[in-house]
C-alpha positions in Angstrom: -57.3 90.2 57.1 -57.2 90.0 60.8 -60.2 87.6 62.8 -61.2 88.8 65.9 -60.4 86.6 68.7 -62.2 85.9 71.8 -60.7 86.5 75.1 -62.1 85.7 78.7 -60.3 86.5 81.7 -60.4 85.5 84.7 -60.1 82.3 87.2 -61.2 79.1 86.7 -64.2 78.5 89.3 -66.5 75.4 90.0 -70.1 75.3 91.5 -71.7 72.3 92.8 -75.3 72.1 92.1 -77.9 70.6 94.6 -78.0 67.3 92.4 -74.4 66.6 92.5 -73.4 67.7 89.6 -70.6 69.9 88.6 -69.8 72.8 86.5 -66.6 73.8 86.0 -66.3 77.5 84.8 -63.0 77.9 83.1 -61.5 81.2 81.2 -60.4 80.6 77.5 -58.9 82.6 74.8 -59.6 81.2 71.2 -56.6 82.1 68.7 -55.7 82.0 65.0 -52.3 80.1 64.9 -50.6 79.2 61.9 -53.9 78.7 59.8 -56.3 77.3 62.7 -58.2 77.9 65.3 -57.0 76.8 68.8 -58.9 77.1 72.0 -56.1 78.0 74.7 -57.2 77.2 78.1 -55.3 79.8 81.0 -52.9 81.1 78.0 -51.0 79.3 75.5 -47.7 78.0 77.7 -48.6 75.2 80.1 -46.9 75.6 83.6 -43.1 74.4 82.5 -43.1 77.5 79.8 -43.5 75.5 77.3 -45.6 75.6 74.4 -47.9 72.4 74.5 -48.0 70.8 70.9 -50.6 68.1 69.6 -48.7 67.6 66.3 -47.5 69.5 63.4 -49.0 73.0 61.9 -50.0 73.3 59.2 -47.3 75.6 58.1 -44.6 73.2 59.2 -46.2 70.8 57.2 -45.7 72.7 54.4 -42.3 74.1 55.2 -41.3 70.3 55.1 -42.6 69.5 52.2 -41.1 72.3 49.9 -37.6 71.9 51.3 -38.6 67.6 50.7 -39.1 68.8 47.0 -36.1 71.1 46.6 -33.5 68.2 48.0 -35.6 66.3 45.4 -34.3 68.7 42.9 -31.1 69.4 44.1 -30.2 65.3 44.1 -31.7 65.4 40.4 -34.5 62.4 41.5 -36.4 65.2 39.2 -36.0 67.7 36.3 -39.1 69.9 36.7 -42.0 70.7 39.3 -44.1 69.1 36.8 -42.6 65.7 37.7 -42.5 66.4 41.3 -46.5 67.0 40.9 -47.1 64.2 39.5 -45.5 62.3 41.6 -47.6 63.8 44.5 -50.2 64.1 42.3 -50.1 67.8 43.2 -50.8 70.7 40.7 -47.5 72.6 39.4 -48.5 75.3 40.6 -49.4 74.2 44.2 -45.3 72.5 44.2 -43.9 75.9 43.4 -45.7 78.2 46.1 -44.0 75.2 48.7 -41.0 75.6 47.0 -41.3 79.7 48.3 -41.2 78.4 51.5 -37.7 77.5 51.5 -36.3 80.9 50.7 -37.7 82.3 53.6 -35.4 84.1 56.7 -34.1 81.9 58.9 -35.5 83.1 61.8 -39.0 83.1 60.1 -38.4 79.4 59.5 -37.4 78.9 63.3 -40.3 80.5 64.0 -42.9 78.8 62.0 -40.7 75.0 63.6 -40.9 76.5 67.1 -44.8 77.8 66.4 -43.8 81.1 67.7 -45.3 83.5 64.7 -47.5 86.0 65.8 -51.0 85.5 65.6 -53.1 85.6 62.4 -49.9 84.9 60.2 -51.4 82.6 57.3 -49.8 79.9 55.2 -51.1 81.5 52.2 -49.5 84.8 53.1 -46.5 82.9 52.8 -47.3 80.7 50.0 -47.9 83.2 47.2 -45.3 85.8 46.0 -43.9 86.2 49.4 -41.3 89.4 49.5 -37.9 88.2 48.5 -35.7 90.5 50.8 -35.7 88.9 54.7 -36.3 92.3 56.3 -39.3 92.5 53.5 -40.6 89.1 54.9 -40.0 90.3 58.3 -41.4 93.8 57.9 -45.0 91.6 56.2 -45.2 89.2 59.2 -44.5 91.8 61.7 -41.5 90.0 63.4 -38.2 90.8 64.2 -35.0 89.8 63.1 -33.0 87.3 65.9 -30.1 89.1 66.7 -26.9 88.0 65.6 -25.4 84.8 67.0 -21.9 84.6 68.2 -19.3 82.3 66.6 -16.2 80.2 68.1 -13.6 82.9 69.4 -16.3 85.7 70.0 -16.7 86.6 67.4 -20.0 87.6 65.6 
């Protein structure tokens, strides 16, 4: 389900009132990213290009912590996602929809570390029975592959 967003364009203006006081008038846009609400002030890229970042998404969060419990597995520090839960004192259940997160595309996972999904993409669309074909995942996201890199040689 898609939230409308709120978009107001235009410059940024100030007016002085006869008092002294100020009022700065400044155009927003108010997104969905990756499970939240941001208020982007003049676009989302700050004036270098970049993408300004205040910490962690939610969805990297969670990316992190199902590829955490699979090396978990994979060392054999656990037998089950039972033990991993109650380790975390997690649910089961909650431990294997993370653990969907790490058979995602690749570049749906550099996407979700870079923050560059497009809006309204939700970590529970992810979570729960995500496709298991990458141009499936793609196709439901609505992204598109990266294209292929070139190896030593020049090769692809």
């Amino acid at each position: 389900m898609s939230r409308p967003t709120l978009a107001v364009a235009g410059q940024a203006s100030e007016v002085v009132a006869s008092d002294g006081s100020v009022v700065l008038n400044v155009p927003i846009t108010l997104r969905q990213r990756s499970g939240r609400r941001m208020v982007a002030v003049g676009g989302l890229r700050c004036e270098s290009g970049e993408r300004t970042r205040t910490g962690a998404t939610p969805l990297q969060l969670a990316l992190a912590r199902g590829h955490r419990w699979l090396r978990m597995i994979e060392a054999g520090e656990v037998s089950s996602l039972r033990e991993i839960a109650q380790r975390d004192g997690a649910d089961h259940s909650y431990v294997a929809k993370h653990l969907n997160l790490t058979l995602l595309a690749p570049d749906i996972v550099t996407a979700i570390l870079e923050d560059t999904l497009p809006d309204g993409v939700r970590l529970s669309a992810l979570l729960i029975n995500p496709p298991v074909l990458w141009e499936d995942q793609r196709a439901a996201l609505g992204t598109t592959p990266a294209p292929p890199r070139m190896r030593k040689g020049g090769r692809k």
